[in-house]
Each structure stands twice: as C-alpha cells, then as structure tokens.
C-alpha positions as CSV (number, residue, x, y, z in Angstrom):
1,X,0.0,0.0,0.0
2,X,2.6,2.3,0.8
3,X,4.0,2.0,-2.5
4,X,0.6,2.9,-4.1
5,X,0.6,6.3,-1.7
6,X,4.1,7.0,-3.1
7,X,3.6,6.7,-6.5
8,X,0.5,9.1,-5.7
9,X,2.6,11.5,-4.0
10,X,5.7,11.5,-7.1
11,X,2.8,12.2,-9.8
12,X,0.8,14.6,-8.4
13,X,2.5,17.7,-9.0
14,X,3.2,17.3,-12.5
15,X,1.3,19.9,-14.0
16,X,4.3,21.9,-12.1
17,X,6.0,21.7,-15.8
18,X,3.7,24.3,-17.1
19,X,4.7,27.1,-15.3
20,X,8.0,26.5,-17.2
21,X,6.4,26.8,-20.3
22,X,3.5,28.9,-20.4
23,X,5.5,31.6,-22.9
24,X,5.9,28.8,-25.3
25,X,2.2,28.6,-25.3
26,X,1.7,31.9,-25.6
27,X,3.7,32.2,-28.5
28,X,1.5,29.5,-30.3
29,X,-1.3,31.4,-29.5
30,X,-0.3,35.1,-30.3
31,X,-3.2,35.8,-31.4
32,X,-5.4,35.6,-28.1
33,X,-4.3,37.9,-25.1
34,X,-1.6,36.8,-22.5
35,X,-3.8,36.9,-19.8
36,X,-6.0,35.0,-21.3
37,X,-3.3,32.3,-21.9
38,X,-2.0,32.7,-17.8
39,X,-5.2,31.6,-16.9
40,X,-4.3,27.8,-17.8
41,X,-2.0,28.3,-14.1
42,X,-5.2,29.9,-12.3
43,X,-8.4,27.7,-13.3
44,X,-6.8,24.8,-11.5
45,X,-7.1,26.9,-8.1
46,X,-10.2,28.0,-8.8
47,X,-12.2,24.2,-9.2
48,X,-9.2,23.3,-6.7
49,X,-10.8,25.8,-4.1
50,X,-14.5,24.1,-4.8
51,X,-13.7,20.6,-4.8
52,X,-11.3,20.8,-2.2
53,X,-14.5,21.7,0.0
54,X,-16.6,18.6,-1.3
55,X,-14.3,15.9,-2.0
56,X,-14.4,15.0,2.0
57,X,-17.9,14.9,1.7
58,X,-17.7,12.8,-1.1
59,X,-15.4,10.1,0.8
60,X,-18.5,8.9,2.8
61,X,-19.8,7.6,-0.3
62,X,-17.1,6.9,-2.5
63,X,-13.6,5.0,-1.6
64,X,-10.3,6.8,-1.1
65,X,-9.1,4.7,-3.6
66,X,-11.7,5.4,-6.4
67,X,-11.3,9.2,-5.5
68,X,-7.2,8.9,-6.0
69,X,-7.7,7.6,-9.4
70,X,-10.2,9.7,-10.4
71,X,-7.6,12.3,-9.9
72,X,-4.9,10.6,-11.7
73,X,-7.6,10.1,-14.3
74,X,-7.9,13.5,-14.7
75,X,-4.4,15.0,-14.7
76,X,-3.9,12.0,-17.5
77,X,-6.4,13.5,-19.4
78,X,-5.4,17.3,-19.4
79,X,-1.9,16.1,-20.0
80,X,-3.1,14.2,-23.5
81,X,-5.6,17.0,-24.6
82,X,-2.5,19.4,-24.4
83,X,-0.7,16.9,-26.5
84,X,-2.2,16.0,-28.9
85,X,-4.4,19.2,-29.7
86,X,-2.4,21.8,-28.3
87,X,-1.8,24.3,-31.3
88,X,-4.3,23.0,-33.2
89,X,-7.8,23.9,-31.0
90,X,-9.6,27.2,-29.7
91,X,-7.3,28.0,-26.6
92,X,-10.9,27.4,-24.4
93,X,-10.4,23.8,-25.1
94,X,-7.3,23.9,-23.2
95,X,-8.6,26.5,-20.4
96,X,-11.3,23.6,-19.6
97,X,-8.8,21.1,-20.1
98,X,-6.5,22.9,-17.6
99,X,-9.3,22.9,-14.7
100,X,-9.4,19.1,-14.9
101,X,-5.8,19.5,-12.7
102,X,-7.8,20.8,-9.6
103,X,-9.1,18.0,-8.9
104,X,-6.1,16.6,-8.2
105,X,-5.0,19.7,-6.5
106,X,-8.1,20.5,-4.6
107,X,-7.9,16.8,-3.1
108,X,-4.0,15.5,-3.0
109,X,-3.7,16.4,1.1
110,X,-7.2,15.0,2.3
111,X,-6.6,11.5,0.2
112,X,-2.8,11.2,1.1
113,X,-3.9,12.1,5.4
114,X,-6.5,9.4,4.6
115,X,-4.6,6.8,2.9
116,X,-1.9,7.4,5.7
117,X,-4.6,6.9,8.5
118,X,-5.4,3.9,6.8
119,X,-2.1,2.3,6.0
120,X,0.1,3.3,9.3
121,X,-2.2,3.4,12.4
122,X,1.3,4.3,14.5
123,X,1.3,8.1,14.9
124,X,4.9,8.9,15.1
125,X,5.6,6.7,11.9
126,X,2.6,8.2,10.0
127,X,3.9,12.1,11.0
128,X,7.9,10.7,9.8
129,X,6.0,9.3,6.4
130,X,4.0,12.5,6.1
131,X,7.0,14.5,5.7
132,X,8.8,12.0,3.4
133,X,5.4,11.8,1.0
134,X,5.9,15.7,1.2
135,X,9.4,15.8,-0.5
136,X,8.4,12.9,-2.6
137,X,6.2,15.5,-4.2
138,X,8.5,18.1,-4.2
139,X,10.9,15.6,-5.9
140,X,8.3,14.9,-8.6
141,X,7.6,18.6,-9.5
142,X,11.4,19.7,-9.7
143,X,12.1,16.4,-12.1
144,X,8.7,17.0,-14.0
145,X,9.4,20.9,-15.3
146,X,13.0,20.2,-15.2
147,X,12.3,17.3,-17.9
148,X,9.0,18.7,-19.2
149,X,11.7,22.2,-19.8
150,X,14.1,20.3,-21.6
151,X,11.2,18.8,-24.3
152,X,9.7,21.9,-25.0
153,X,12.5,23.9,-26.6
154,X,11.5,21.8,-29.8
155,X,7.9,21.7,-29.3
156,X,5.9,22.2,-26.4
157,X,3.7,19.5,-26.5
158,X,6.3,17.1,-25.9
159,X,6.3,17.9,-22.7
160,X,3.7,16.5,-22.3
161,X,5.1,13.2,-22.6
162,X,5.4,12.8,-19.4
163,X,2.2,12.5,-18.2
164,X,2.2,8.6,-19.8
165,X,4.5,8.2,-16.4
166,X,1.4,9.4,-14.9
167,X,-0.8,6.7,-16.5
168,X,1.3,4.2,-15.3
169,X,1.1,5.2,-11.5
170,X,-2.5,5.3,-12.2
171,X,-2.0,1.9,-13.3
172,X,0.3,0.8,-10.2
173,X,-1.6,2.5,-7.5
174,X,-5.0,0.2,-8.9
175,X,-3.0,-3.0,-8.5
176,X,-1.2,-2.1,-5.5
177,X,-4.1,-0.1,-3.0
178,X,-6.5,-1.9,-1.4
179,X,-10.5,-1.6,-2.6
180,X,-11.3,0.4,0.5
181,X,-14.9,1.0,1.8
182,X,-16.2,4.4,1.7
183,X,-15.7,6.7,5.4
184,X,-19.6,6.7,5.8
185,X,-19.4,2.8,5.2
186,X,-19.8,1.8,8.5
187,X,-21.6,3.7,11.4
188,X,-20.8,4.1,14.2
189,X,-22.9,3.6,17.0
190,X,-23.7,5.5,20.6
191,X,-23.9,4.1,23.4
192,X,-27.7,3.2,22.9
193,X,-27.0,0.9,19.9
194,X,-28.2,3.9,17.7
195,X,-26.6,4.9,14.5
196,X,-25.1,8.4,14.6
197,X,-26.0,10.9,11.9
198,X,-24.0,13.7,12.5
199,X,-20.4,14.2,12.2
200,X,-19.7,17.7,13.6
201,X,-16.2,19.0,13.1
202,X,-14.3,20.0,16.0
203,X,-14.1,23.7,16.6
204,X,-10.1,23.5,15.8
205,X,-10.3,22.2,13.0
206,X,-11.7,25.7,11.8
207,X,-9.5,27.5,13.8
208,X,-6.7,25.1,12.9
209,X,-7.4,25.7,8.6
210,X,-8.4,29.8,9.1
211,X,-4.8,30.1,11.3
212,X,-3.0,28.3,7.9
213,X,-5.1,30.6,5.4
214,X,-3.2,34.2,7.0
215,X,0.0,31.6,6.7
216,X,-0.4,30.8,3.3
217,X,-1.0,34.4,2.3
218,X,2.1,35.7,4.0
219,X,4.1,33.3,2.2
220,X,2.6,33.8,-1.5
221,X,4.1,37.0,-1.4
222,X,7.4,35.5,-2.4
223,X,6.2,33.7,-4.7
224,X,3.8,36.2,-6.8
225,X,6.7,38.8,-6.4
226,X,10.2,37.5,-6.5
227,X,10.2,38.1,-10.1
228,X,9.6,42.0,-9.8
229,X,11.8,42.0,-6.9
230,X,14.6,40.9,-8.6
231,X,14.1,42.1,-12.3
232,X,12.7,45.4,-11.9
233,X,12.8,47.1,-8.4
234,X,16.0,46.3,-7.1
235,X,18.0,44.6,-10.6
236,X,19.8,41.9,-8.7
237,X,19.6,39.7,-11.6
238,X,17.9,37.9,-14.7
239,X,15.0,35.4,-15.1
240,X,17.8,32.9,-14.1
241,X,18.4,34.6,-10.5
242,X,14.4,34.3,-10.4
243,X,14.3,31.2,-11.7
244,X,17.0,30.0,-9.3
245,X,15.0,31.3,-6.5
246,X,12.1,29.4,-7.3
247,X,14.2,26.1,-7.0
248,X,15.9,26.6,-3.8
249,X,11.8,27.1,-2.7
250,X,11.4,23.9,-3.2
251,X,14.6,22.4,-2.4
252,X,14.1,23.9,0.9
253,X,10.8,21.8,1.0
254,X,12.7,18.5,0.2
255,X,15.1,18.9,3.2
256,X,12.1,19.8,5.5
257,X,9.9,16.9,4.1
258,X,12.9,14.1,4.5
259,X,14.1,15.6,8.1
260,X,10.7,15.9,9.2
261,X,11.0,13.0,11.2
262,X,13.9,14.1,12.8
263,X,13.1,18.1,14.0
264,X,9.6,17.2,14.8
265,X,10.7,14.5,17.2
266,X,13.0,17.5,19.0
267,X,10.3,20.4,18.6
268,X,7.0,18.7,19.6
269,X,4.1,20.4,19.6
270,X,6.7,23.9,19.1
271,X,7.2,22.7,15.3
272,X,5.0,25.0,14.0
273,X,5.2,27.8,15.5
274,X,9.0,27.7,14.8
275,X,8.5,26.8,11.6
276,X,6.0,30.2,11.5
277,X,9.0,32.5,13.0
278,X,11.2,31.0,10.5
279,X,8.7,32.2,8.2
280,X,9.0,36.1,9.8
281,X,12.9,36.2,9.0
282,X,12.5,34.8,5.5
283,X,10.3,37.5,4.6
284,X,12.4,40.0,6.5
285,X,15.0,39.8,4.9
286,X,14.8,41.0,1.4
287,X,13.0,44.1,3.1
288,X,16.6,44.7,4.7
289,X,19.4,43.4,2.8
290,X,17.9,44.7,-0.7
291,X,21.6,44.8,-2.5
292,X,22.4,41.1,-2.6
293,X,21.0,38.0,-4.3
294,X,21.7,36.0,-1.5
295,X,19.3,37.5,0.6
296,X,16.6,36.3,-1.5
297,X,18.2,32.9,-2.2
298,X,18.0,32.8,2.0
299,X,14.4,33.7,2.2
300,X,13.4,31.3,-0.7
301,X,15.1,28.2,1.3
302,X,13.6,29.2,4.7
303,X,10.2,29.9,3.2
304,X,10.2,26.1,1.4
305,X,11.2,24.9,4.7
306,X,8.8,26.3,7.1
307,X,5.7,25.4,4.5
308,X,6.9,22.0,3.8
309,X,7.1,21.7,7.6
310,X,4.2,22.9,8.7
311,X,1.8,20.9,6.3
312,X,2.6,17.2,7.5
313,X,2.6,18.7,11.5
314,X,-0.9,19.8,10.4
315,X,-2.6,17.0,8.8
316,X,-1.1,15.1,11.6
317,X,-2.6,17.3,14.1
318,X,-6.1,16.7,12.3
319,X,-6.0,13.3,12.5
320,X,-5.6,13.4,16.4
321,X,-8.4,15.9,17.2
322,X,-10.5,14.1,14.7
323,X,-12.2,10.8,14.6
324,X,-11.6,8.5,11.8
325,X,-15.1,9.6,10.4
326,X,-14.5,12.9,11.0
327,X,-11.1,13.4,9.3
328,X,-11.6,13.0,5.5
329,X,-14.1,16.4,6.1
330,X,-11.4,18.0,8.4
331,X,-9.1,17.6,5.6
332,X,-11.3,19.0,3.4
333,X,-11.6,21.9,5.2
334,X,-8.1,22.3,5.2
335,X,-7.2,21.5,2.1
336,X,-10.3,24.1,1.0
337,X,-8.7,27.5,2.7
338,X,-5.4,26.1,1.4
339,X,-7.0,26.4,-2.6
340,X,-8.6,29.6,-1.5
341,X,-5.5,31.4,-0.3
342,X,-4.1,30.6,-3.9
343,X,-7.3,32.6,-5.7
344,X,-7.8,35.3,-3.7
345,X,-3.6,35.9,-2.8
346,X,-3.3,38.5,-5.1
347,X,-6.4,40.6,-4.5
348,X,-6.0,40.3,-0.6
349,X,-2.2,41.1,-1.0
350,X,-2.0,44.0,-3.0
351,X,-5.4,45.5,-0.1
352,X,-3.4,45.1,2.6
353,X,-0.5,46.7,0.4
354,X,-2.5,49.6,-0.3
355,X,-3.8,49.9,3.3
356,X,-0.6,50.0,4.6
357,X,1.7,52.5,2.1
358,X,-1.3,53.6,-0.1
359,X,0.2,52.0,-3.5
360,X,-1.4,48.2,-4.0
361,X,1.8,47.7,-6.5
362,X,4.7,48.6,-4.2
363,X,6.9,45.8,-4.3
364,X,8.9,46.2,-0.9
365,X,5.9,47.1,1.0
366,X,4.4,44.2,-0.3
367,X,7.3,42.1,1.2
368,X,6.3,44.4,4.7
369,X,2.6,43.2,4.6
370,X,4.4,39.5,4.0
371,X,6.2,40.0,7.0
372,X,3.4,41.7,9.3
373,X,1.1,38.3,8.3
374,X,4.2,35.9,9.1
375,X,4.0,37.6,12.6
376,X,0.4,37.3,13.1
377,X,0.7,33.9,12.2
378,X,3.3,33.3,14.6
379,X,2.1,34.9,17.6
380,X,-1.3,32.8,17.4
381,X,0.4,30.0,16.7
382,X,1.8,29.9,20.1
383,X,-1.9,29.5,21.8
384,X,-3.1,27.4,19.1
385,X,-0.5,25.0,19.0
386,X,1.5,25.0,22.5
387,X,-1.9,25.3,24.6
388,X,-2.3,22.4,26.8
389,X,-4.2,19.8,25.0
390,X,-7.3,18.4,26.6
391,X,-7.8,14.4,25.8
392,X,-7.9,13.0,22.4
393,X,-11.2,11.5,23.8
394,X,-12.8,15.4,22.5
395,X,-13.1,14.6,19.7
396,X,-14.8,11.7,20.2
397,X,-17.5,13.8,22.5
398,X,-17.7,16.5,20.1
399,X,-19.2,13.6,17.5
C-alpha cells in the first residue's frame, strides 16, 4: 500500500512543468491575449478551491481509492488534450482542459492524510512518512518541469510526454491499493446501539485551517513577487536569478519533508510555530538586505522549509483531534482555505499593500505586509498549538 501512496505522491504535482512553459504557449497562441493564456495556471485553483470543500464529503460515499484515481484520471487526461491538440484547437479547449488539474489539487492532502490513517495506524511513523510523502512531491515537481523544460525547446507539446508516467502510476496504485470502503461505510454507533447521523467537526479544525489561510497568504508573497523584486525594483539579476529562487523554494521543502521525522521529534508540539518565525525572517530579509542576491536565495530556502514543515505537523494534528469519520471532512476543510488562499492571494495582497503604504503595487511594502502576516501567524500559533491539550477523547465527544 505504501508503495501505491508513493507513486501518488511523485505524480501529483506534474502539472508543475507548465509554469515553465506557459510563454511557449503563448507564442503559439499570439493571437489571443496573454492573460487569457496565464489563466491555464489559475483555473486549476479555482475548481481546486470548490472541490477541495466537497471531495471530503464525497469520501462517505465513494472510496479513497476510487477518488485517488479519479484524480490521476484526470491530470492523464489534461496532460493528453495538451498533447495531442495543443496548437491545433480554440485555446478554451485547453482553459477547460487545464481545470481538470484541480481536482487533483483540490484533493492531493485530504486522500494522502486518509490513505496514511489507513495504512500506518502508528502516529509517530505516519507524521515521519508525512514528511517524506511531502518531498516525494517536491521531488516529482522539480524532475517534471525540469524534464518537461528540456522537451519543450523543440515543441511544447512534448512535454507532455510525461504525463504517460502518470498513466502508469494510475496503473500501479490500482494493482497495489487496497479496494477500501467508503468513510460513511460503517456507522458508528452511541452508546444506545443507535446509528449516529452527524459528524460535527471540531471547533479547531476551523481555527486550525483559518490560522493556515493568514500563513499561506504571507508566504505567496514570495512567490507572486520575487520576479519583480529581482528584475525590476532592485535589478539583482535575470529570469535565471528568479528562476534560481524558485528552485531553492522547493529544495528547501525537500530537506524539510525528509528531516521531518527528525526536527519534529525535537520540537514537539513547538514545530510550527517555529516553523511560522522561520517564516517572519524569511520574509524579513529582502526588506533589509535589498543589494544582494543571496538575501533572497535565504528567504526562498527558509520559506520552502517552514511550508513544507508545517503541512505534515498539520494533517497530523487533524488526525488526532478528529475521529476516523470525522477526518476525511477536516481535511477538506483544510485542504479548502489552502485552494482559497491561492485565488484570492493576489487581490488580498495588494489590499493590505495599499492599506498599509497607499500603492497596492509597491513591491517592498508588499514584502512588509508578508512580513506583518508571518508575525500574526506566529504569535497565534503559540496559543493554538502550544496550549495544553485536553484528551484525544474530544473529539470523540464532540461527534
């Protein structure tokens, strides 16, 4: 089974490659605007957001399994209409095509907490495999738009390529995971021999995915900005510096995901609210060291880090305060505010911008707003995750 979840995990960000190559598509499409093009990166967010909000729902009446290959089904399929009709159809064909990815994305945490649940009832080893599943993803998008990078210069469809490796994890994870019942399968009874009907959520789950959402927001502005940053306001560099940057993001997720075993063991229930003031100096320092690269290569690796950190402390976290019934809608929850943050980043970024200097456009103050939201987020992290916890058996009451 565990192989199954791994070859889940590799695959799943493999729509990464198209970021790499989105001006290649605009080229063949010259003739239709380039925003219209950039919104093959933003439609998957968008049914991401929605479907990230049902697809727990939908685990009380359909299996994990059939759900996990529903997305691979679907990433499989955008990959091959951008294949083979890329160039050659209305560039709508390939905006619908392109918001077949989100539901991969909107449901890639809540299947892999479940699927984890499932397949390693030991909590320590689950929260050590957690973190490894997370740089197995990692690993999968750096060697899918590295590769997928490489193909395009001749063609971009043949990037494309790739998503056959897709198919055959598709293929491998229907040999090697088990036909699991749906969540809402069995239920459970009270202690009157009743069947329960509700499932209410514990309160921190809420607080627990709305604490993540101000988190996620404060870090986007790296992301959505470095470019500029470096380009244009203070001309540290090319697209390579950028580009660079971007890499060490994620490379600083890969270290986090494999050590997470390790530092989470030492920090405890302090992992994420270090992992959230780690967070504060990333941000903070392209605000003051504004004449060297390596400022921003610093941020981009502690900024990879503390995300890639704090998501497997988090699902892990869910799956103690939840029961086994409540979990797959707690990670939908989650998983929802997560997609959310990514469609409304940019809007709510350059508000608070504007609020705070009086230009929504402002680069460095941009990077300020970052930083004030990093704080926030650490600060409440301290109550919401150091507080003394009351017994597991909550959850079970709250249900």
């Amino acid at each position: 089974m565990l192989a199954g979840i791994f070859a889940f995990c590799f695959g799943s960000m493999a729509n990464n490659l198209t970021m790499g190559i989105v001006a290649y598509i605009m080229q063949d499409y010259s003739d239709v605007s380039p925003t219209t093009v950039a919104l093959i990166l933003t439609i998957p967010s968008l049914v991401a957001m929605v479907y990230a909000f049902v697809v727990g729902t939908l685990n009380t009446k359909v299996s994990t399994k059939a759900l996990l290959i529903f997305a691979q089904a679907t990433l499989f399929a955008m990959g091959m209409i951008f294949l083979f009709l890329g160039g050659k159809v209305s560039i709508y064909v390939l905006l619908v095509a392109s918001g077949l990815v989100g539901f991969g994305q909107g449901s890639g945490n809540t299947l892999l907490g479940v699927l984890l649940l499932k397949a390693v009832p030991d909590e320590k080893k689950r929260s050590s495999l957690l973190g490894i599943c997370m740089a197995t993803m990692n690993i999968g998008g750096v060697l899918f738009a590295t590769i997928g990078g490489a193909l395009a210069v001749t063609r971009w469809q043949n990037a494309y390529y790739l998503f056959f490796a897709v198919l055959a994890m598709m293929i491998a994870d229907i040999i090697l995971l088990p036909n699991d019942k749906p969540t809402g399968a069995v239920a459970k009874k009270d202690e009157a021999g009743k069947p329960k009907t509700s499932v209410k959520l514990p309160a921190m789950v809420w607080v627990i995915s709305a604490h993540y959402l101000v988190f996620f927001l404060a870090l986007y502005v790296f992301g959505l900005n470095v470019s500029e940053y470096v380009i244009t306001t203070y001309k540290l560099g090319t697209s390579v510096q950028t580009g660079i940057a971007t890499s060490l993001v994620t490379g600083g997720g890969i270290v986090a995901g494999l050590l997470f075993g390790a530092y989470s063991k030492v920090l405890k229930k302090a992992t994420v609210p270090v992992l959230m003031g780690l967070t504060v100096i990333g941000l903070y320092l392209p605000l003051t060291i504004t004449t060297n690269i390596f400022s921003v290569y610093a941020a981009a690796i502690l900024l990879g880090f503390a995300m890639s950190g704090a998501n497997p402390y988090i699902i892990g976290k869910l799956s103690q305060i939840c029961t086994p019934e409540q979990y797959p809608k707690a990670m939908s929850i989650y998983s929802g505010f997560m997609n959310a943050g990514m469609c409304v980043a940019v809007y709510v970024i350059a508000f608070f911008t504007k609020l705070v200097c009086g230009d929504g456009t402002n680069i460095h103050y941009k990077f300020l707003v970052g930083t004030i939201g990093a704080a926030i987020s650490f600060v409440t992290s301290i109550p919401i995750y150091l507080a003394k916890e009351k017994k597991e058996t909550v959850a079970a009451a709250e249900n």
